[in-house]
C-alpha positions as CSV (number, residue, x, y, z in Angstrom):
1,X,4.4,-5.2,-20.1
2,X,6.2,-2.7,-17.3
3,X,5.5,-4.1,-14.0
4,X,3.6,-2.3,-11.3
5,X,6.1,-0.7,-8.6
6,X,5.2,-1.5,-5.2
7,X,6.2,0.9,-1.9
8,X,5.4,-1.8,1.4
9,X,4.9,0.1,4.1
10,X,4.8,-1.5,7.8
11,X,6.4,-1.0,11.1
12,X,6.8,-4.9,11.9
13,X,9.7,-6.3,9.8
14,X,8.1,-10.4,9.3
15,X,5.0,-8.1,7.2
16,X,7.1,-6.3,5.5
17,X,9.6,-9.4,4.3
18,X,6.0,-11.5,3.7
19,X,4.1,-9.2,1.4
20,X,7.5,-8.5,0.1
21,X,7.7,-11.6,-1.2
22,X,3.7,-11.9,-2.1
23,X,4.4,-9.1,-4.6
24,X,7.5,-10.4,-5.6
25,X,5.9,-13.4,-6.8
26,X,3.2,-12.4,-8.3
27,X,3.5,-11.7,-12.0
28,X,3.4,-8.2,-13.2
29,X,4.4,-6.6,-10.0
30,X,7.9,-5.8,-8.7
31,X,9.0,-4.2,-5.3
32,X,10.5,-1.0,-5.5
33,X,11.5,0.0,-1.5
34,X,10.1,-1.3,2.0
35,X,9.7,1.7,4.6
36,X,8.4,0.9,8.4
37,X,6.2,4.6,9.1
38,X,4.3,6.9,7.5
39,X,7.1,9.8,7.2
40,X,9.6,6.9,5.2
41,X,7.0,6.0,3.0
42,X,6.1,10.1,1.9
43,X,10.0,10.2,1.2
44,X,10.5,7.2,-0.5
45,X,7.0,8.0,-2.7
46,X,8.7,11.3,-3.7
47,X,11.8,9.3,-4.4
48,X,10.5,6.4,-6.2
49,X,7.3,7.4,-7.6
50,X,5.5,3.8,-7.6
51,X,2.7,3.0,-8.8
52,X,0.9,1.3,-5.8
53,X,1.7,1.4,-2.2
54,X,0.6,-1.0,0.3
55,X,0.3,0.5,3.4
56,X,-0.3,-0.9,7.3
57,X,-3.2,1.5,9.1
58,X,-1.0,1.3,12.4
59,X,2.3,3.1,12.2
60,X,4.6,5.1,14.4
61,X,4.1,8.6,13.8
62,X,2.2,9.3,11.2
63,X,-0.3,6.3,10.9
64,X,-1.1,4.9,7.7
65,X,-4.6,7.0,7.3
66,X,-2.6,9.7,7.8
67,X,-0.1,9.1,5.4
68,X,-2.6,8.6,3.1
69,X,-4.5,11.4,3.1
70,X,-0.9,13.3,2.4
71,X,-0.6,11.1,-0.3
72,X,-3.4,11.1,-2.5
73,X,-3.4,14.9,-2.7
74,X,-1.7,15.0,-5.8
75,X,-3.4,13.9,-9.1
76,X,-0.5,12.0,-10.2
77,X,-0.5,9.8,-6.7
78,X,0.3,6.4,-6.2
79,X,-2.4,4.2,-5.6
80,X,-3.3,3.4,-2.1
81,X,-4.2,-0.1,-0.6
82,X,-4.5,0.3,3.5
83,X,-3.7,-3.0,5.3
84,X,-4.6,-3.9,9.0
85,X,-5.1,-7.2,11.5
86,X,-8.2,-5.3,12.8
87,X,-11.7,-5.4,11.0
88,X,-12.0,-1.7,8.7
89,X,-15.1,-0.3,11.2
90,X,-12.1,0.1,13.7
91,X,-11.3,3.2,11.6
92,X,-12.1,6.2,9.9
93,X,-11.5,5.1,6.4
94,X,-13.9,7.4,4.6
95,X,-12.3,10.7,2.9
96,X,-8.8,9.5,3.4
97,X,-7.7,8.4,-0.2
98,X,-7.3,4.8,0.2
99,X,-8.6,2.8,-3.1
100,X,-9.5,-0.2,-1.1
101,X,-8.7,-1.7,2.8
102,X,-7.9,-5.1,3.2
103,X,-6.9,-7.8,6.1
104,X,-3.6,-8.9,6.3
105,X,-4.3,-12.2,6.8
106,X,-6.1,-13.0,3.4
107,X,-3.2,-11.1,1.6
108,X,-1.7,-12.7,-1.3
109,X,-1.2,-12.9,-5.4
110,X,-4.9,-12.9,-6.4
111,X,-6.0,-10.3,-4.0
112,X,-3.4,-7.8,-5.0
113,X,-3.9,-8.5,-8.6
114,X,-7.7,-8.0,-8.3
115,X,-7.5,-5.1,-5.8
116,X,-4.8,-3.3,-8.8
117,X,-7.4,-4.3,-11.6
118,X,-10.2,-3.0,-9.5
119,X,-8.0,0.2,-8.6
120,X,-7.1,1.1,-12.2
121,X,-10.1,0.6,-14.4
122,X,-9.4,0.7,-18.1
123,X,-6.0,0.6,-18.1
């Protein structure tokens, strides 16, 4: 089996090392690059193609929305998970791309493997 490729996109560094390491240990799935704003992670996307990026909805410059939206133009795109702290009617999820939104703070092995299953159907 060829494990999922993961971009983790967040400006706080502790986030970034944590679900680092959440996807890292989580069968199936492999880290690919860490960037810390929207304009890093459309680079390293072009750069890396993975296969799912986790992104944080509050980044410098571009916010994670944002960056989505720019993302998931293309029909080979990455799939999209948006992260946040703050409850999802904070935002203006609708139309932007995102496969699924999901709190940071119940972030971990089953949740990304059933958010990728739930992203990916049939495959």
């Amino acid at each position: 089996m060829v494990a999922v490729r993961v971009l983790v996109v967040d400006d706080q560094e502790p986030f970034r090392r944590a679900i680092a390491a959440v996807v890292s240990e989580t069968d199936g799935f492999v880290v690919v690059a860490a960037s810390a704003s929207g304009e890093e992670s459309l680079q390293a996307i072009g750069r890396l193609r993975p296969d799912l990026v986790l992104m944080d909805v509050r980044l410098p410059g571009i916010d994670g929305i944002e960056a989505c939206r720019r993302i998931t133009v293309d029909a080979d795109a990455p799939v999209v998970v948006l992260l946040s702290t703050s409850p999802p009617d904070e935002f203006e999820l609708s139309g932007c791309g995102a496969a699924t939104y999901l709190a940071k703070a119940g972030f971990g092995p089953e949740q990304l493997v059933a958010t990728w299953t739930a992203a990916r159907p049939g495959c």
